[in-house]
C-alpha positions in Angstrom: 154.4 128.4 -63.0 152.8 128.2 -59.8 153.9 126.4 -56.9 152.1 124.3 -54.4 153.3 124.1 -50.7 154.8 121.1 -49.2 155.9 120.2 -45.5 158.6 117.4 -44.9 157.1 114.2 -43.1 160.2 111.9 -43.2 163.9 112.4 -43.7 167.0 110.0 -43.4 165.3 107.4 -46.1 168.2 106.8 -48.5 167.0 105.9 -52.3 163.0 107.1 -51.0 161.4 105.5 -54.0 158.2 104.0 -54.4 155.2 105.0 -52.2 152.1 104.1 -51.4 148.7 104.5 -49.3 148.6 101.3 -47.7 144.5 102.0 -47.6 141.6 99.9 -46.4 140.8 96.4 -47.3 137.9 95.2 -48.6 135.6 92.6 -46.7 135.9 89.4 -48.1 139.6 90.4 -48.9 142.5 87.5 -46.9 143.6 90.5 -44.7 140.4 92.1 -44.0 138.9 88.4 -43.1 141.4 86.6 -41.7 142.2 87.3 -37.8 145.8 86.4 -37.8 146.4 89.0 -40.9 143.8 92.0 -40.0 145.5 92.1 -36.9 148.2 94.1 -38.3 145.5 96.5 -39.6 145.1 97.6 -36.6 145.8 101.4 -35.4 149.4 102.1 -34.9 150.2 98.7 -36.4 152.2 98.1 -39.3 149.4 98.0 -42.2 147.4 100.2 -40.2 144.8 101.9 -43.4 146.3 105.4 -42.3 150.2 104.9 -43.1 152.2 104.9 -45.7 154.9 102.4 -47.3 158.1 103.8 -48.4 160.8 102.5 -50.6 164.3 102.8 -49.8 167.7 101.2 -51.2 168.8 100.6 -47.1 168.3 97.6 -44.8 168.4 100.1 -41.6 170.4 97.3 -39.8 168.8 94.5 -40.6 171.4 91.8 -41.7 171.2 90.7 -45.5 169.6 87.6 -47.1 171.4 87.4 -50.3 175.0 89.5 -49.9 175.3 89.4 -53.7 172.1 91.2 -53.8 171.2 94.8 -53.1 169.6 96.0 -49.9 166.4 97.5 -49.4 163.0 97.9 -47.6 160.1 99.3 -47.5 159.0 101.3 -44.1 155.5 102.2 -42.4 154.9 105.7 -42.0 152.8 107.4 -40.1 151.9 110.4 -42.1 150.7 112.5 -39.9 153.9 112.8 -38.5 156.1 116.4 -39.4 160.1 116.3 -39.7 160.6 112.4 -38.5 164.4 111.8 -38.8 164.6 108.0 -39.5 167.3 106.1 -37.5 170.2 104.7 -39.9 170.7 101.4 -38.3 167.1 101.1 -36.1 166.2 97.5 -37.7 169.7 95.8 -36.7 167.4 93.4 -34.2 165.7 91.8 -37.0 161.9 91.2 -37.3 159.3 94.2 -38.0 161.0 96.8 -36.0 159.9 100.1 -34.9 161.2 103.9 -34.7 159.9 106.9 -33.2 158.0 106.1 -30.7 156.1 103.7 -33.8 155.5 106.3 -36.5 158.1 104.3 -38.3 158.2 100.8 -38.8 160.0 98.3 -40.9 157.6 96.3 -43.0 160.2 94.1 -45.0 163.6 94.0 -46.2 166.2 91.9 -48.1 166.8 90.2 -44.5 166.5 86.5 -43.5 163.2 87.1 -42.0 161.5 87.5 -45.5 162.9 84.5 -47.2 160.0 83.6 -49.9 161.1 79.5 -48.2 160.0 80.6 -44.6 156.4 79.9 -45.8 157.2 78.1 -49.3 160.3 75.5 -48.9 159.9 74.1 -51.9 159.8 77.1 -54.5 162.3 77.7 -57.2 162.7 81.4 -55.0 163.2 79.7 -51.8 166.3 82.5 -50.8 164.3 85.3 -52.2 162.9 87.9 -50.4 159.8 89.9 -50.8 161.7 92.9 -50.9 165.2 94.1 -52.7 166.1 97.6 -53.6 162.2 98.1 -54.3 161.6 100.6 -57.4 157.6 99.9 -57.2 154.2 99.0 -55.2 151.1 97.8 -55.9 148.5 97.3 -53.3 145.7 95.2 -54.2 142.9 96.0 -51.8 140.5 94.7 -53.5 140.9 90.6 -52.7 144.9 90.1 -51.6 148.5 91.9 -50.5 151.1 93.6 -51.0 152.8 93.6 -54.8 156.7 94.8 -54.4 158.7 95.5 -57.3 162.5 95.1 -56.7 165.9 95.2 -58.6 168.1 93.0 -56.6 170.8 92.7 -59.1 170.2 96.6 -60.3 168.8 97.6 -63.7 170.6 95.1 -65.7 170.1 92.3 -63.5 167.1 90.0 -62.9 164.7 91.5 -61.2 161.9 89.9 -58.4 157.9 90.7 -58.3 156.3 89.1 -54.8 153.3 88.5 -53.0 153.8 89.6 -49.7 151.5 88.9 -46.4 150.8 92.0 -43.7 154.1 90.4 -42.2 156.2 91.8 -44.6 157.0 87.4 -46.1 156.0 86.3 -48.9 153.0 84.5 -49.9 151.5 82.1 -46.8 149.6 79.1 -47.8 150.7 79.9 -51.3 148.6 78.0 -54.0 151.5 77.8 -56.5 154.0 75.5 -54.4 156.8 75.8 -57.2 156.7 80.0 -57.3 155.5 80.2 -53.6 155.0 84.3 -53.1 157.9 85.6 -55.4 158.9 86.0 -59.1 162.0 86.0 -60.3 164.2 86.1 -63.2 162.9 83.5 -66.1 162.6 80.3 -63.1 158.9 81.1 -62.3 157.4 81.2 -65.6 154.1 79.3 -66.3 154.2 75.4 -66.5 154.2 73.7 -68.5 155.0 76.3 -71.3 154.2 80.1 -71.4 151.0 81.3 -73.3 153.0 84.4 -74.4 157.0 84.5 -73.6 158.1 86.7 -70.9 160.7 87.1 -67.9 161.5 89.5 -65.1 165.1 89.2 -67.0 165.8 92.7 -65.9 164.8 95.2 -62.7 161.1 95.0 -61.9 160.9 98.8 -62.6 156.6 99.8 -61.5 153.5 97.3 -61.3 149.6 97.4 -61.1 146.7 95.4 -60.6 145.3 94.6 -63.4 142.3 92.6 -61.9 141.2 89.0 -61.8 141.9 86.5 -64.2 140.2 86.2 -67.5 140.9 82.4 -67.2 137.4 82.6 -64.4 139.8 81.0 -61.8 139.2 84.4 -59.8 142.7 85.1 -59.2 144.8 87.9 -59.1 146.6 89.1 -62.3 149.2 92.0 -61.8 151.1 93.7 -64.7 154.8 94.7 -64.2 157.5 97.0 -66.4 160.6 95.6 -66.6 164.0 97.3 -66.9 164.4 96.4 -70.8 161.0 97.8 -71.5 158.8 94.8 -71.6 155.7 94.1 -70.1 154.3 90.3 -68.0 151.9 89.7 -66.3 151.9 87.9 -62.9 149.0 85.3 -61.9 148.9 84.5 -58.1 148.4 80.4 -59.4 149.2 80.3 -62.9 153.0 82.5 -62.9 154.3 84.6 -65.0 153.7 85.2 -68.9 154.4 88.2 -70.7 152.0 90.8 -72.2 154.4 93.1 -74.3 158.0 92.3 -76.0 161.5 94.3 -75.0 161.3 98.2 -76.0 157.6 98.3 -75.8 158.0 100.8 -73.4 160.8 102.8 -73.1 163.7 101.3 -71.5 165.9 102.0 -68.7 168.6 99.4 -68.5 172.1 101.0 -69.0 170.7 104.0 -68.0 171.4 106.7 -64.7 169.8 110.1 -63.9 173.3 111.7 -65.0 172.5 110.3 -68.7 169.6 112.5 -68.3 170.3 116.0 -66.7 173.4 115.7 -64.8 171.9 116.8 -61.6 173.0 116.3 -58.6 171.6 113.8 -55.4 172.1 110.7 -57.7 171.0 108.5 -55.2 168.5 106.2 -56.4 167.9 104.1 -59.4 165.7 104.9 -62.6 162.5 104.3 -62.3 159.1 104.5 -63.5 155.4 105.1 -62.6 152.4 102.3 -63.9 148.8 103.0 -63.1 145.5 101.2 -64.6 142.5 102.4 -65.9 139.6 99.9 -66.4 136.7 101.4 -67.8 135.2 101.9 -70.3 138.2 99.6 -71.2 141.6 98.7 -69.9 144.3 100.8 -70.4 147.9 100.4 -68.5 149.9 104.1 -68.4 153.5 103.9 -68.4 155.8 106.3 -67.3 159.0 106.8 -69.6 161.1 109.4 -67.7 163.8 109.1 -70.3 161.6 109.7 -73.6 159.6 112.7 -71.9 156.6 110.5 -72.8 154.1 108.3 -71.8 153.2 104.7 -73.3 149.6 104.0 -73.2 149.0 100.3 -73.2 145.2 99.0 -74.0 144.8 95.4 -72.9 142.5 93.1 -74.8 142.3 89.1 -73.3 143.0 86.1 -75.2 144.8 82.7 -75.6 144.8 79.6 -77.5 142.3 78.3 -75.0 140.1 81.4 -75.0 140.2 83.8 -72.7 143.7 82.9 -70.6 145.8 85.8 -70.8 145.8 89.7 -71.0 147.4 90.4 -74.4 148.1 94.0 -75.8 145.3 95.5 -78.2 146.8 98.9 -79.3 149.7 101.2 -77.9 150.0 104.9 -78.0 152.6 107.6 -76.6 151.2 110.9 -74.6 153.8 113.8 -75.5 153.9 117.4 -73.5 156.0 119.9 -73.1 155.4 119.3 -69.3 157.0 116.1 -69.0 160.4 116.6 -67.6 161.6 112.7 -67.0 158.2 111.7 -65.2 159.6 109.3 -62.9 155.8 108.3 -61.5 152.1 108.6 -61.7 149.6 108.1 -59.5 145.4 108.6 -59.3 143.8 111.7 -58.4 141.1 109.7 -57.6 142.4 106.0 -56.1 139.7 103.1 -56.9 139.1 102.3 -53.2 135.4 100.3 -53.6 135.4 98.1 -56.5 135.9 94.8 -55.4 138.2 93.2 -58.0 140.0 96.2 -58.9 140.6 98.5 -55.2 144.2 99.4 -55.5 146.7 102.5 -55.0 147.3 102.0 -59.0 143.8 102.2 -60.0 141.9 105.3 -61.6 138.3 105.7 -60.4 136.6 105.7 -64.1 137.0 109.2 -65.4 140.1 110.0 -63.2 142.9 112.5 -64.1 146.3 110.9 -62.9 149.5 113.0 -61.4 152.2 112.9 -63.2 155.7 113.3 -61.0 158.6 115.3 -62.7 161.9 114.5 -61.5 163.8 116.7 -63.7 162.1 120.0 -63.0 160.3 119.1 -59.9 157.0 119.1 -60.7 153.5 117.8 -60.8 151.1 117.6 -63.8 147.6 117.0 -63.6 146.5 115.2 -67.0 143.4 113.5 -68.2 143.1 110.2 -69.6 143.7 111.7 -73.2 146.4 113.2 -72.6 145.3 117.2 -72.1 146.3 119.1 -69.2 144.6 120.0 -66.5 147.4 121.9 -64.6 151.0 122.1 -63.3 152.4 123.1 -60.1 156.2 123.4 -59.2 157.2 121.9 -55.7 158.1 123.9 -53.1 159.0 124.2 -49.3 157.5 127.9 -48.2 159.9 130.2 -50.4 162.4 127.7 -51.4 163.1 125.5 -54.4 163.6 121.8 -53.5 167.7 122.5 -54.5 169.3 119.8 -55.3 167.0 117.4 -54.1 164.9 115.8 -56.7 161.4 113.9 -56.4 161.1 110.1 -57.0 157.7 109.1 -55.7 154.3 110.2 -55.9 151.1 109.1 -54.0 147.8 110.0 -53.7 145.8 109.9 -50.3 142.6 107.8 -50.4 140.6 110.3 -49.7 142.1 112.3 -52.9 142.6 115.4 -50.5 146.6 114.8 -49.6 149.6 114.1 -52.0 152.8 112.4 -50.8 156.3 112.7 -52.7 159.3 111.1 -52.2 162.6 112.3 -53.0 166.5 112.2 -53.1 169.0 113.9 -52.1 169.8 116.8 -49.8 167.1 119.5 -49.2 168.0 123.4 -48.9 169.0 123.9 -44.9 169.0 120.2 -44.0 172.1 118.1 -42.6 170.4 114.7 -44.5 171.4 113.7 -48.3 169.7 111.0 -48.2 165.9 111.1 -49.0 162.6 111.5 -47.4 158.8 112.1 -48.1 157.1 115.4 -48.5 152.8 116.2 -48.2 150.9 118.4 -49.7 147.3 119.6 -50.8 146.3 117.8 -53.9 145.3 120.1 -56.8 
């Protein structure tokens, strides 16, 4: 098989887990047009279009929100950056703090400072946070913010979707005063009854955009895996309503990476990639890292009322020999210009996707019907990635760069932790 070269950007990130480019905002877009929030696109600043956000399971310091919930962040890379050794504890002042001279910075955490109530007192998720033990990230570029995925409470537990501003809280000025910037559990479900049932009843495991609304309200509409295997969909006004029942896709409640293989660097939690393809139709691509597979989800729109929801028109599986629990997928080509669909989860039409191997450590590139373009195995000049395994994959915008995260302890290196890898796309 042959191998592609990687270089180590960032170690010291325990659980490294979701990643994304946090890319370039469209105009017309809240963070591209207002002042107060493009001012932390600036260069060097937090959402800066050149970094990087970073899952990890860790606070780095910062005090908890919710002690009977897990910890977790995600940081601002800069990924330019070679061999950055990320301070354990370099967030204990609280607030957006910074590392390294600024090539790392804490967007959010499970802290006080990113109680969903700072900006929303009156929501049902007043004590939630934006962030906890994230496991995904959608960005939508396109026309609004950041989407985190989280499993506070682990796999089994309720899980939280949010909203979150460039400040790392949740939704400002939100337009739903009752769900504010964060979903959670089955309280923040659409009022005053569901169109199709659905909860965040378990982890929040991947999202995507989906796009705007069908309803013509112009909103944004973001699809997210659960834990248990179902699918909902989240409207920025409207709430939360399902798409797809329990065990539509592949679940991963009750469920470790020693079920799997019995490798070592156990670190992180299960979880799974999600990406969206929306021409000529819309199609959702589901990891399933423990079925070798991946569930391919066509979405058709509907309701009692016309055309309300997303609903699902058709499912199929993709089955390869190369699939070695693919923990995440991500565009070769990222959607960057369209203006209701720009996000890190979105396939230009015609786009192969990366598919991200945890249990061999490697990378397939496969087209939209399944066939393979190639395969490459990760390495670090002559070495095998060891014990460490990869739990993250990214695409630059640009479609020139890929960025990996993974767990565990790398051949030659002190850190057992986690950390994010580059190299050359293929």
């Amino acid at each position: 098989m042959p191998a592609i070269n990687g270089r180590v950007v960032a170690v010291g990130i325990p659980g490294a887990s979701a990643i994304a480019p946090v890319g370039t905002f469209l105009p017309g877009s809240p963070i591209n047009s207002n002042p107060v929030l493009a001012a932390f696109n600036q260069p060097g600043r937090v959402c800066d279009p050149t970094r990087i956000l970073v899952g990890s399971r860790s606070n780095f310091g910062a005090p908890k929100a919710n002690p009977d919930q897990a910890a977790g962040s995600f940081l601002s890379i800069d990924p330019g950056s070679a061999g950055l050794v990320v301070p354990g504890r370099f967030a204990a002042s609280g607030g957006q703090a910074s590392a390294l001279a600024g090539a790392v910075q804490l967007y959010s955490a499970q802290s006080p400072d990113w109680h969903n109530g700072i900006y929303t007192p009156t929501a049902v998720t007043a004590d939630q946070t934006a962030v906890a033990n994230p496991l995904g990230m959608s960005i939508n570029n396109a026309f609004g913010r950041f989407w985190p995925a989280n499993a506070p409470y682990g796999l089994d537990g309720p899980g939280s979707s949010s909203i979150a501003d460039p400040d790392g809280r949740p939704l400002n000025n939100a337009l739903n005063p009752s769900t504010g910037g964060v979903y959670f559990d089955d309280v923040t479900g659409r009022t005053p009854a569901q169109i199709v049932p659905g909860a965040i009843s378990r982890a929040a495991a991947g999202t995507a955009l989906i796009g705007r609304s069908p309803d013509g309200s112009g909103r944004a509409v973001f699809a997210v895996v659960v834990a248990d295997g179902s699918v909902v969909q989240e409207h920025t006004v409207k709430a939360l309503d399902g798409i797809a029942p329990p065990r539509t896709v592949h679940p991963l409640v009750h469920r470790s990476w020693g079920d799997a293989r019995g490798h070592r660097g156990q670190v992180s939690l299960p979880r799974l990639g999600v990406v969206m393809s929306y021409a000529p139709e819309l199609v959702l691509y589901v990891s399933q890292p423990f079925d070798d597979s991946i569930k391919v989800i066509k979405l058709t729109v509907g309701g009692p009322q016309g055309n309300e929801v997303f609903l699902p028109g058709g499912l199929r599986t993709i089955r390869s020999s190369t699939f070695d629990q693919p923990v995440d997928l991500a565009p070769v080509r990222i959607e960057t210009t369209h203006p209701d669909r720009a996000s890190n989860t979105t396939l230009q039409p015609g786009s192969d996707f990366y598919v991200c191997n945890r249990g061999n450590d490697t990378i397939v590139r496969m087209r939209q019907d399944g066939s393979i373009v190639g395969v490459r195995r990760v390495r670090l000049g002559r070495h095998s990635l060891g014990v460490a395994r990869l739990n993250g994959i990214a695409t630059s915008t640009d479609g020139s760069r890929i960025w990996l995260t993974y767990v565990g302890a790398l051949p030659g290196s002190d850190d057992d932790q986690g950390g994010v890898l580059e190299l050359p796309a293929f």
